[in-house]
RODO-2510 file (C-alpha; in nm, 4 decimals, decimal comma):
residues 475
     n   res          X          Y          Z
     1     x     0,7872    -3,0555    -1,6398
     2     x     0,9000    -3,4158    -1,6839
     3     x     1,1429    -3,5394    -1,3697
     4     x     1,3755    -3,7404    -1,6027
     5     x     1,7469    -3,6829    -1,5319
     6     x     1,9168    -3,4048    -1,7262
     7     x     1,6777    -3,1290    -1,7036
     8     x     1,8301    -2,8295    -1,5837
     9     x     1,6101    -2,7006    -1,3443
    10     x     1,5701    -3,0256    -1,1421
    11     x     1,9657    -3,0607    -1,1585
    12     x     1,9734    -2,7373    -0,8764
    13     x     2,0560    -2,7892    -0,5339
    14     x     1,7579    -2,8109    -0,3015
    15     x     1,9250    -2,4594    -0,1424
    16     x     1,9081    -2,2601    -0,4357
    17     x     1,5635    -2,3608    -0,6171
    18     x     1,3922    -2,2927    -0,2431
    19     x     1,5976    -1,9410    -0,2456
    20     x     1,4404    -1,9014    -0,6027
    21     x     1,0898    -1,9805    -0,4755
    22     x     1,1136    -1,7505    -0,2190
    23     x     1,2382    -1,4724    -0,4349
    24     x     0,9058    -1,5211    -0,5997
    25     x     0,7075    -1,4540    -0,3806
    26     x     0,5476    -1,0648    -0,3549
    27     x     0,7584    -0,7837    -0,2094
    28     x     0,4924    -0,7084     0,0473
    29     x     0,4947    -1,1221     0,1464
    30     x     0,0559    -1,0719     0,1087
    31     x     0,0564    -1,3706    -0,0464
    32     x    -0,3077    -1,4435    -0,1867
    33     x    -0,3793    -1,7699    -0,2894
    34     x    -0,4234    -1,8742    -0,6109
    35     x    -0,3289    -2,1332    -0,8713
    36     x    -0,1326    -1,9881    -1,1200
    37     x     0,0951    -1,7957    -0,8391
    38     x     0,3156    -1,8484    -0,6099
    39     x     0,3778    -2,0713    -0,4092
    40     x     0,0567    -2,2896    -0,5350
    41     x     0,1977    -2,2946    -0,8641
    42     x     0,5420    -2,4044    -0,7374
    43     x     0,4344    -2,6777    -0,5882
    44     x     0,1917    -2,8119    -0,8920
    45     x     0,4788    -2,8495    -1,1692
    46     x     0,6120    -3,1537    -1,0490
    47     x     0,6559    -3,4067    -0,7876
    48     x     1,0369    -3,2512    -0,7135
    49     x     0,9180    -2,8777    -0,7127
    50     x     0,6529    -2,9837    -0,4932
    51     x     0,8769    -3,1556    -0,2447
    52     x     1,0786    -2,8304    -0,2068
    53     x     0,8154    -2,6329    -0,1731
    54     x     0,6668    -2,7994     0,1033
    55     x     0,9966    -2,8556     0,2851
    56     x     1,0133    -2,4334     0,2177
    57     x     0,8147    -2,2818     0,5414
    58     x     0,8887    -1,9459     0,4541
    59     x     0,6380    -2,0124     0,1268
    60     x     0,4051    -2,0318     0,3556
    61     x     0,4606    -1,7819     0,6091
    62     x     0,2416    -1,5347     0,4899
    63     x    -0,1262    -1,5004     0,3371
    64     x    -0,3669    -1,2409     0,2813
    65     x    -0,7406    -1,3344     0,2461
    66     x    -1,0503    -1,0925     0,1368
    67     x    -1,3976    -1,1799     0,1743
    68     x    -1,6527    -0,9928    -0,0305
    69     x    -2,0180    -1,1353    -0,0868
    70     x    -1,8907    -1,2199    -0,4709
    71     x    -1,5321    -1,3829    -0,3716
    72     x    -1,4673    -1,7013    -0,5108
    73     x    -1,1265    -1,8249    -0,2756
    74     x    -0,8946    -1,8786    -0,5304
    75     x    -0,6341    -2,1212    -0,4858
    76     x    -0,7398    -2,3082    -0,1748
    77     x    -0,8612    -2,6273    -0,3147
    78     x    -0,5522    -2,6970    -0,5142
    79     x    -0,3506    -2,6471    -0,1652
    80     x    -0,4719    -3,0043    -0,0419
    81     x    -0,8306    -3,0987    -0,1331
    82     x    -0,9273    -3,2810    -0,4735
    83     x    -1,2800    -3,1501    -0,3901
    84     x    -1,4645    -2,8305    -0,3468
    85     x    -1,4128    -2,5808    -0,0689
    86     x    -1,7167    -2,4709     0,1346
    87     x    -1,7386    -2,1171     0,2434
    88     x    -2,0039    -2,2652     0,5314
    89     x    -1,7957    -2,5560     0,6573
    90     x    -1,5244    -2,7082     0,7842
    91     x    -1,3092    -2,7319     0,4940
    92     x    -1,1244    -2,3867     0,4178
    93     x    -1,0671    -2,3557     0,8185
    94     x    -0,9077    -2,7086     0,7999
    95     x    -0,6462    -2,5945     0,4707
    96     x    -0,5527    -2,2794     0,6380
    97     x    -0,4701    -2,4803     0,9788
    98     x    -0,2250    -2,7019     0,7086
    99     x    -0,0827    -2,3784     0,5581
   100     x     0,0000    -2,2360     0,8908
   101     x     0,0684    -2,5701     1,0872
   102     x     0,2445    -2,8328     0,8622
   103     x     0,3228    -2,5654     0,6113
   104     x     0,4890    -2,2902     0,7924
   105     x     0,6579    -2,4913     1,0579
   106     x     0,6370    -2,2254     1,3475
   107     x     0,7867    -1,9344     1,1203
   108     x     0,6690    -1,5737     1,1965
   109     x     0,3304    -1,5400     1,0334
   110     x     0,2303    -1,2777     0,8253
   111     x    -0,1682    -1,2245     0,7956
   112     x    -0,3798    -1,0300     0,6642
   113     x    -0,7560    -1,0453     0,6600
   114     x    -1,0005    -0,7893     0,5382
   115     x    -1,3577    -0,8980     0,5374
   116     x    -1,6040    -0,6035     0,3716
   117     x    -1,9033    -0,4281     0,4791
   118     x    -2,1200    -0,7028     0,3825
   119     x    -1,8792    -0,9958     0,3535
   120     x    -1,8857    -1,3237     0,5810
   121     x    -1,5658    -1,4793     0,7668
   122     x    -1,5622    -1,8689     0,6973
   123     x    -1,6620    -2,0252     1,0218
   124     x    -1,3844    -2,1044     1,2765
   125     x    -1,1255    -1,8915     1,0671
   126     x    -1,0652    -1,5999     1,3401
   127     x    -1,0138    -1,8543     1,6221
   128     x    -0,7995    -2,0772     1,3966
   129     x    -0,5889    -1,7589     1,3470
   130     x    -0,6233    -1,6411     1,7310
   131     x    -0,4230    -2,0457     1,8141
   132     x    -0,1342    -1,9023     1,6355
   133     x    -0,0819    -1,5525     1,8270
   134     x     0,2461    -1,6232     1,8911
   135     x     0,3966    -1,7047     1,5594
   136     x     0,2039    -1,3466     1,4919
   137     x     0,4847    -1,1255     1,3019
   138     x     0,2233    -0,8672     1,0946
   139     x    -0,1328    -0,8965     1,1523
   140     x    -0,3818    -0,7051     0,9469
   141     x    -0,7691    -0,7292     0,9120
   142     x    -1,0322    -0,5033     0,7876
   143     x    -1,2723    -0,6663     0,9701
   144     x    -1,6777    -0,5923     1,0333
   145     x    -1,7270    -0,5134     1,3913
   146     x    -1,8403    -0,8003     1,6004
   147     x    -1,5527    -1,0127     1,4039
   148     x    -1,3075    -0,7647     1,5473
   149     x    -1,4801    -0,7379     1,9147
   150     x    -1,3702    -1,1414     1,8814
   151     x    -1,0399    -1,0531     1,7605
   152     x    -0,9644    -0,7729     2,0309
   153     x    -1,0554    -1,0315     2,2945
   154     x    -0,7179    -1,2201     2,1640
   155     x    -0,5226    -1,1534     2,5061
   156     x    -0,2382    -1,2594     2,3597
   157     x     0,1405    -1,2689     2,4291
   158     x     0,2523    -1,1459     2,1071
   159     x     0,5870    -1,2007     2,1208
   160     x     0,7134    -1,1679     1,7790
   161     x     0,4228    -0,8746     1,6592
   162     x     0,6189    -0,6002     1,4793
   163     x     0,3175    -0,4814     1,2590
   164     x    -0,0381    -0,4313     1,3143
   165     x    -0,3102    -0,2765     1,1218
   166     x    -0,6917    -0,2516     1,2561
   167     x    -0,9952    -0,1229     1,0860
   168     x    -1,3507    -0,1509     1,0944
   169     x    -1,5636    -0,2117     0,7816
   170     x    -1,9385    -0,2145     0,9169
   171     x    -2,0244     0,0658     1,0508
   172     x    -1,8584     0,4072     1,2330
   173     x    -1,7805     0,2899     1,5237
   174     x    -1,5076     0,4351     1,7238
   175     x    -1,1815     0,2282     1,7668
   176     x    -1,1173     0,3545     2,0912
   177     x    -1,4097     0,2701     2,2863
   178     x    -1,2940    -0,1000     2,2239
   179     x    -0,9841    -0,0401     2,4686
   180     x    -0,7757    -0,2023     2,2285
   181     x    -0,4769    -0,2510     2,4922
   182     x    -0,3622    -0,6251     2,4996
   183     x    -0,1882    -0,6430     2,1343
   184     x    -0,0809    -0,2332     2,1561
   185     x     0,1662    -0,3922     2,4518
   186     x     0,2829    -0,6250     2,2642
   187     x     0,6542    -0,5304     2,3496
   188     x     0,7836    -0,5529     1,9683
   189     x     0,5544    -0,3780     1,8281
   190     x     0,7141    -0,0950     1,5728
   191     x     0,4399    -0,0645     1,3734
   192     x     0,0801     0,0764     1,3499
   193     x    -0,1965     0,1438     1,1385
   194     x    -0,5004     0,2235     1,3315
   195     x    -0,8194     0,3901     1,1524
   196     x    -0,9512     0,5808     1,4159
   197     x    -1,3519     0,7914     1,3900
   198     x    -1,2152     1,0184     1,6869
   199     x    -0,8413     1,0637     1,8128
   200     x    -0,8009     1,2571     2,1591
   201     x    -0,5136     1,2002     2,4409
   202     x    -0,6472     0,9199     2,5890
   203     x    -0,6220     0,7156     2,2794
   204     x    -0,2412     0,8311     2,2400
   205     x    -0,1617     0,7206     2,5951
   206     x    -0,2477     0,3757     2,4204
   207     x     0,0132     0,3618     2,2062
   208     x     0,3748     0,1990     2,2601
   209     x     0,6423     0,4406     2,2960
   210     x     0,9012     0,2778     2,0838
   211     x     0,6513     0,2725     1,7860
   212     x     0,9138     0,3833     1,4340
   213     x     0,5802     0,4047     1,2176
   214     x     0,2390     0,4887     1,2735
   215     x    -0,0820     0,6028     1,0384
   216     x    -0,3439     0,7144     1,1885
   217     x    -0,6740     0,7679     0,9289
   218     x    -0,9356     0,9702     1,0403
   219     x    -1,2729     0,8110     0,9301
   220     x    -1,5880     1,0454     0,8976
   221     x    -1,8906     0,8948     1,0951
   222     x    -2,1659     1,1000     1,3067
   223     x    -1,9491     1,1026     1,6079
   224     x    -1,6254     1,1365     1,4355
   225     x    -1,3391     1,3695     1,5980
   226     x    -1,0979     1,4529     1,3739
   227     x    -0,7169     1,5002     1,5389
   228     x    -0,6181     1,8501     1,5746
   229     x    -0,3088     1,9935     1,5108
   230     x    -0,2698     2,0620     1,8515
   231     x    -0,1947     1,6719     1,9076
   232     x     0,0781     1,7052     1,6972
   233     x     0,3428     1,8015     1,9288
   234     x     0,2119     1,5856     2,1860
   235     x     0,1977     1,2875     1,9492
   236     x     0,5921     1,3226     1,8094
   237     x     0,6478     1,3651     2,2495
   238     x     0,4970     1,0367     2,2852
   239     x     0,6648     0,8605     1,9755
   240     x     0,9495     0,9501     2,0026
   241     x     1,1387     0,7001     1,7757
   242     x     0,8860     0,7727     1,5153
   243     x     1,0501     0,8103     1,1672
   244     x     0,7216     0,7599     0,9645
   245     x     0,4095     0,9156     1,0265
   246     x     0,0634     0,8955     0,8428
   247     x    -0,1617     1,1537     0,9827
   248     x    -0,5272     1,2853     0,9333
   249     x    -0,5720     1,5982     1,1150
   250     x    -0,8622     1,9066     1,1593
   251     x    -0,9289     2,1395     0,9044
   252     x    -0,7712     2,4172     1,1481
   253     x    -0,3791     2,4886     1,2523
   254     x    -0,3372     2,8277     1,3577
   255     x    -0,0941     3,0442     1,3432
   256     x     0,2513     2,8887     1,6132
   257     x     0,4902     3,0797     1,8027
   258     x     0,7552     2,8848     1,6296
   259     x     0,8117     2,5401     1,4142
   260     x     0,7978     2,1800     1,5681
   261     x     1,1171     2,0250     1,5159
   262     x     1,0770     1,6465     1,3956
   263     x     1,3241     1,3660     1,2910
   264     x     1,0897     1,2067     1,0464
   265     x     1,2076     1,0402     0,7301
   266     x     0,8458     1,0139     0,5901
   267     x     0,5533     1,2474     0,6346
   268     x     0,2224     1,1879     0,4759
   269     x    -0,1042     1,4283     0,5432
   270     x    -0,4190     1,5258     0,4624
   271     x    -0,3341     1,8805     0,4313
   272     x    -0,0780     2,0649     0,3484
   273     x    -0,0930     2,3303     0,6086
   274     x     0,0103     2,1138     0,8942
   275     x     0,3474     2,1988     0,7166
   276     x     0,3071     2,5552     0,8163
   277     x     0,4030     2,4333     1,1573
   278     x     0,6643     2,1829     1,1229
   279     x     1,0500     2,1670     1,0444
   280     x     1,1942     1,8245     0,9188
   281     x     1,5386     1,7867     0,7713
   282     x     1,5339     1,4690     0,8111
   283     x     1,2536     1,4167     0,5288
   284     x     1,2852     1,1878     0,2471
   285     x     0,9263     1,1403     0,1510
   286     x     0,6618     1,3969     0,1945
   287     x     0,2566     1,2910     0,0806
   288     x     0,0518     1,5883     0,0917
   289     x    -0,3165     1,7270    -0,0195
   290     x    -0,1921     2,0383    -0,1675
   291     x    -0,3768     2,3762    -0,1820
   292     x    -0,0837     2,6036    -0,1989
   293     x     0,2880     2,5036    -0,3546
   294     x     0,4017     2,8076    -0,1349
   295     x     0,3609     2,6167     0,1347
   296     x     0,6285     2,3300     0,0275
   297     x     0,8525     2,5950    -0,1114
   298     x     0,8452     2,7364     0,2514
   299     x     0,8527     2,4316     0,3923
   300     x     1,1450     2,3137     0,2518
   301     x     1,3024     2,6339     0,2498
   302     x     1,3057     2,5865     0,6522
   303     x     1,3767     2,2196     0,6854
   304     x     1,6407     2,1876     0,4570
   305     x     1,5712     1,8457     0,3547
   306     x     1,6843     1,6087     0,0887
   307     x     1,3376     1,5567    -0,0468
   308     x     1,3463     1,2238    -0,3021
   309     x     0,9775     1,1107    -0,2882
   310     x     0,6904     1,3882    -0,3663
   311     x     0,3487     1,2712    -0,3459
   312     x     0,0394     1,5262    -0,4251
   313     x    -0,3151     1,5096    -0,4407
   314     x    -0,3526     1,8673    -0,6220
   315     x    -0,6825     2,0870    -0,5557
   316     x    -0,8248     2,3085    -0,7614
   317     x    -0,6555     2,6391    -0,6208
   318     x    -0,3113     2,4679    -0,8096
   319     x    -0,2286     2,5575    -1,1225
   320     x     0,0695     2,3822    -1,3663
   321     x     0,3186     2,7179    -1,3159
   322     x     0,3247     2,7471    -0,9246
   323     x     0,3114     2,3469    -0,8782
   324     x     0,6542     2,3712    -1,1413
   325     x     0,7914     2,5837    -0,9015
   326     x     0,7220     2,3976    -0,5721
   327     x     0,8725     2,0953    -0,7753
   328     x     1,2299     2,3799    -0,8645
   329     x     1,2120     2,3884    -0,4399
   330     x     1,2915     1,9953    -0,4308
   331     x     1,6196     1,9465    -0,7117
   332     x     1,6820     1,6013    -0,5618
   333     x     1,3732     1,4361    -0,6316
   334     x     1,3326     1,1154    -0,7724
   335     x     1,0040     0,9755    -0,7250
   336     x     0,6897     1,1888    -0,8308
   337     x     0,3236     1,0749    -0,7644
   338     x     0,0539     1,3290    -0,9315
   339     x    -0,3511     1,2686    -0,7969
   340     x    -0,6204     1,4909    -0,9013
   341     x    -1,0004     1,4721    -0,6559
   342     x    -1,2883     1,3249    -0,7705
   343     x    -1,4398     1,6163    -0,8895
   344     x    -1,1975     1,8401    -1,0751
   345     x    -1,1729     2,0728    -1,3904
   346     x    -0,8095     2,0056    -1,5109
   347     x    -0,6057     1,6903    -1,5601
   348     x    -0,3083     1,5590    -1,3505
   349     x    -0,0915     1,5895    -1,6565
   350     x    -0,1980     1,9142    -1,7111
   351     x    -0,0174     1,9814    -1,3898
   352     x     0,2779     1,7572    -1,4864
   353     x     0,3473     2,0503    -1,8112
   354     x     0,6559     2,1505    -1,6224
   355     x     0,8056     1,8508    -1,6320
   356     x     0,8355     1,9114    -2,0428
   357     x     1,1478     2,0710    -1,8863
   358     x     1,4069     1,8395    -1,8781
   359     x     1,6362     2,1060    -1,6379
   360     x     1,3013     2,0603    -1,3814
   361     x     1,4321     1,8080    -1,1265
   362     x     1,7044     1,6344    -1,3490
   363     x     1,7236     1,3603    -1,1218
   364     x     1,3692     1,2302    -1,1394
   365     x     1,3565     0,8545    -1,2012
   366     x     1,0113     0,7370    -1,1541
   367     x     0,6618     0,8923    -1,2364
   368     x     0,3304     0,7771    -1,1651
   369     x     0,0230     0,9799    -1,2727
   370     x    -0,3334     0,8859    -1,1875
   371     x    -0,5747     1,0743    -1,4987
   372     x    -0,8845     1,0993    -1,5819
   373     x    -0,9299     1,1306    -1,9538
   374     x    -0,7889     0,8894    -2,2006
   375     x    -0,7145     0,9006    -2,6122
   376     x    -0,5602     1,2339    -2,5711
   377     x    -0,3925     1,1307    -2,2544
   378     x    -0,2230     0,8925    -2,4207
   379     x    -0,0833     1,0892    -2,6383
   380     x     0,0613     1,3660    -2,3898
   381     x     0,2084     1,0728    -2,1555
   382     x     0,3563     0,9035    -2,4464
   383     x     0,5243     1,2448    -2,5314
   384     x     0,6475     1,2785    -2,1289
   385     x     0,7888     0,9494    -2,1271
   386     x     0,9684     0,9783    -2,4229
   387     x     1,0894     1,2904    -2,3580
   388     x     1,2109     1,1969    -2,0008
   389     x     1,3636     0,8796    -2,1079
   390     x     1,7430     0,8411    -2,0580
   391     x     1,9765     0,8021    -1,7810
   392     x     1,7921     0,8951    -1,4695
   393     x     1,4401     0,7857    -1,6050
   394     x     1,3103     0,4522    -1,5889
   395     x     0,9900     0,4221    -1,4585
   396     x     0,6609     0,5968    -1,5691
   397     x     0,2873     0,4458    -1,4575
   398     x    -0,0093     0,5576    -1,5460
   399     x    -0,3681     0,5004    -1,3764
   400     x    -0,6809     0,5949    -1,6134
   401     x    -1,0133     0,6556    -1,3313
   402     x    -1,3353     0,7209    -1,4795
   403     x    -1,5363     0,9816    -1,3680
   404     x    -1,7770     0,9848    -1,0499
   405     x    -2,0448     1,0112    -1,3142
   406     x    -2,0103     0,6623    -1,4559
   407     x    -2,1687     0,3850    -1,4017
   408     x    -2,0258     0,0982    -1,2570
   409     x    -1,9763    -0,1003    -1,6041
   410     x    -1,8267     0,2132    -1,7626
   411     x    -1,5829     0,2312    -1,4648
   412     x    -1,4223    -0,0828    -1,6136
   413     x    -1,3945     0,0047    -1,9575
   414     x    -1,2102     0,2624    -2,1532
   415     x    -1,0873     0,3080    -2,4783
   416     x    -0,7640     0,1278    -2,5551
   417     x    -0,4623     0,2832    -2,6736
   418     x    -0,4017     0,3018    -3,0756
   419     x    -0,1473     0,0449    -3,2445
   420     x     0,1084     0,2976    -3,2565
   421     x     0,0955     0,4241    -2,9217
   422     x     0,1369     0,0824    -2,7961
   423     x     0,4033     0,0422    -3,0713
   424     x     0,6075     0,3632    -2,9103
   425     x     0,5644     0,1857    -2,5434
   426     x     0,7135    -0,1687    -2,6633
   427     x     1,0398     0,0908    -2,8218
   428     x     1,0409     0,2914    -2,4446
   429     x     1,0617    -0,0562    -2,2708
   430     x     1,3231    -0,1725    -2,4659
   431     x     1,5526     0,0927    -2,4542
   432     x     1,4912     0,0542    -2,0642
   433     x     1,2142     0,2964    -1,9685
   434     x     0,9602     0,1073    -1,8142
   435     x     0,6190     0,2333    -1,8747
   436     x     0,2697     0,0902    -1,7273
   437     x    -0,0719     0,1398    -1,7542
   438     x    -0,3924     0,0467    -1,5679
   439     x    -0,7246     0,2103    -1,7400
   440     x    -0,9795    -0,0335    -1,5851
   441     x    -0,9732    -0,3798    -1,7635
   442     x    -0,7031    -0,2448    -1,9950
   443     x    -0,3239    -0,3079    -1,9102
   444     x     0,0213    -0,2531    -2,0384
   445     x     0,1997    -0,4666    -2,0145
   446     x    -0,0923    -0,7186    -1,9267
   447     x     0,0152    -0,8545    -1,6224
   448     x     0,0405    -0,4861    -1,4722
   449     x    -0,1471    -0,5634    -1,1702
   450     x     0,0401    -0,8474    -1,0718
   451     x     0,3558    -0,6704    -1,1141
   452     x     0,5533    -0,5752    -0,7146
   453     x     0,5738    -0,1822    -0,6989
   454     x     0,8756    -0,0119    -0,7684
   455     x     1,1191     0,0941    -0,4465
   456     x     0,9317     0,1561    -0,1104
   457     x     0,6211     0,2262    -0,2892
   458     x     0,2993     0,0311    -0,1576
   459     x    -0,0694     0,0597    -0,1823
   460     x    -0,1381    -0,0521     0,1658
   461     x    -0,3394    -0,3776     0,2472
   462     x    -0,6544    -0,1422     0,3055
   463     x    -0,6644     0,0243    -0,0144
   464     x    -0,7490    -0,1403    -0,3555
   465     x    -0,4544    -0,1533    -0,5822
   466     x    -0,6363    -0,0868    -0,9170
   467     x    -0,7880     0,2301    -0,7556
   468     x    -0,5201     0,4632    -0,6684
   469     x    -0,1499     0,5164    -0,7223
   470     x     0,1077     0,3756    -0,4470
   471     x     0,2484     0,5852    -0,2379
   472     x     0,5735     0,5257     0,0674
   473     x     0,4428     0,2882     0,3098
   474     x     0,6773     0,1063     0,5591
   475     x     0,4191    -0,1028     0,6310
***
């Protein structure tokens, strides 16, 4: 962009292009580094940009880091260096002190690091990030275990920590034999994700009282404890501001002497029978495995909630006519989400047939479908979408998987859509129904995956975005 006087966007006050920078910048505020996104790009356009970029700390407030044995640190050269970056030396440590020192200018950090089973931390980075504890606002890492033995020995204070997330990528190793107490008293602490091999009520003594969301993922291992439902009372005793809750629990409920009353706004389980035993009519957003729509139809027959976000991973003892009438149980919905297992003999939009029934929850807005088949699921979603489209839809996304069976070049590869298929897409978007797709390295539009998710929806910093749909997360 040349600098000389009369071009528009250099003619902005400093206030409003930095307000436009920031608006840039993801949803979520994971910003990864790279090149051709912000805030690296802002700052490479021209010498102006650049000098309200840098005099921007909230740019550079946040950033969000993985490290797998193929990752290639996009983005971190340009940031200050004319020469390479060295996984092994000093270098990337030294640009993430700038972006966090002379860059963020004390501003509530947001970090996230996720390291994978056989991935390596750069040298110095975890202490580099332990020197700025208390500009901590969200921490997350994914880290292998001694890495996060190093980062549990962070005593801390944490004054401004709101959000934490903790997982181990290595090996099954329980999270609470690591007494992970300093940063759980970190007194603002409101939210948790911890992903626990055994959960038991010493491990909820542990947790703040004043938490308002928690997830709490039960990972198998050989001496993994699951969470029974007995917790569950306990656990909403304990948490008692809790409005979102992420739970993995036992196989077995039994049968209660009466329903636990909760005051949750968003619910998200494993399995669907935990619902036998609860009443919420507070609910928004309910995330369930389901094995039996009678159970949401008596579920929300007893909590009279407002239910606006339905998320389902169906099983195979679902079929299209009773899921259609769990969906007539929930009038006010406006965000569906429709997952089918690994291993299963029909397709998700088999089970979405209802919805070929505009009078079928009038209100719904946004649809997101994860398949498993694709030319004639093109077809059928094409039909949905067009169908649907009007005043209350907008919004229909749609994730292609390939089957466990494939290998792991076929898992990137399907057939694209025909001409006219994409032709009827291009005529949905501009009448205002936004559709998307994401069939391995095929996308529509094709800067899907760089696209922020619609509403509340999220993916989670754990999860891999190109592998499942989003889902609520307050996170």
């Amino acid at each position: 962009m040349s600098e000389a006087n009369g071009v528009p966007a250099l003619q902005l006050p400093f206030e409003l292009i930095s307000l436009i920078f920031i608006l840039s910048l993801p949803a979520r505020r994971r910003v990864c580094p790279h090149p051709d996104k912000p805030p690296l790009n802002l700052a490479s356009v021209c010498g102006h940009w650049r000098g309200v970029a840098l005099r921007t700390p909230e740019l550079w407030s946040s950033i969000a880091l993985q490290f797998s044995p193929n990752d290639s640190l996009h983005g971190v050269m340009p940031l200050s260096l004319a020469r390479a970056v060295h996984r092994d030396g000093n270098d990337f440590v030294a640009l993430m002190d700038l972006w966090f020192s002379r860059r963020s200018l004390g501003h509530p950090l947001s970090i996230s690091l996720a390291c994978a089973r056989h991935g390596i931390l750069p040298n110095g980075l975890l202490a580099l990030v332990a020197f700025y504890h208390a500009q901590w606002a969200r921490i997350e890492v994914a880290l292998r275990t001694h890495d996060f033995l190093f980062f549990n020995s962070i005593a801390g204070p944490f004054p401004l920590l709101s959000t934490l997330t903790i997982k181990i990528t290595d090996r099954f190793t329980s999270l609470h034999r690591a007494q992970i107490l300093p940063i759980l008293r970190s007194p603002n602490l409101k939210t948790v994700q911890l992903f626990y091999h055994r959960f038991t009520p010493e491990s909820l003594a542990l947790l703040p009282r004043n938490l308002t969301a928690a997830r709490f993922v039960y990972l198998s291992g050989v001496d993994a404890t699951p969470p029974t439902a007995g917790l569950l009372a306990p656990l909403l005793r304990h948490l008692h501001h809790i409005v979102h809750l992420h739970l993995d629990v036992a196989a077995s409920v039994g049968t209660p002497d009466r329903r636990l009353e909760a005051s949750l706004l968003t619910l998200r389980l494993n399995v669907d029978h935990v619902l036998d035993v609860l009443s919420i009519p507070t609910l928004q957003s309910l995330h369930v495995k389901l094995m039996s729509p009678a159970r949401i139809c008596d579920f929300l027959a007893h909590s009279q909630c407002h239910l606006t976000t339905l998320s389902i991973e169906v099983s195979d003892y679902v079929d299209e006519i009773s899921l259609g009438t769990a969906l007539s149980a929930a009038p006010e919905l406006h965000t569906l989400i429709v997952a089918v297992g690994p291993i299963f003999p029909y397709t998700a939009l088999h089970h979405c047939e209802p919805l070929f029934d505009i009078n079928l929850v009038p209100q719904l807005r946004n649809l997101i479908v994860e398949e498993r088949r694709e030319l004639s699921t093109y077809d059928r979603w094409t039909e949905l979408l067009e169908l649907r489209a009007g005043a209350a839809f907008v919004y229909g996304e749609l994730y292609l998987r390939p089957a466990p069976s494939r290998d792991e070049h076929d898992q990137l590869h399907f057939v694209p859509p025909s001409q006219d298929i994409q032709a009827r897409w291009a005529v949905l978007a501009a009448g205002g129904t936004q559709p998307r797709i994401i069939a391995g390295n095929y996308t529509w539009p094709a800067d899907v995956k760089d696209a922020d998710p619609i509403g509340d929806l999220d993916n989670g910093f754990t999860e891999q975005r190109d592998l499942q749909p989003y889902y609520f997360s307050p996170f």
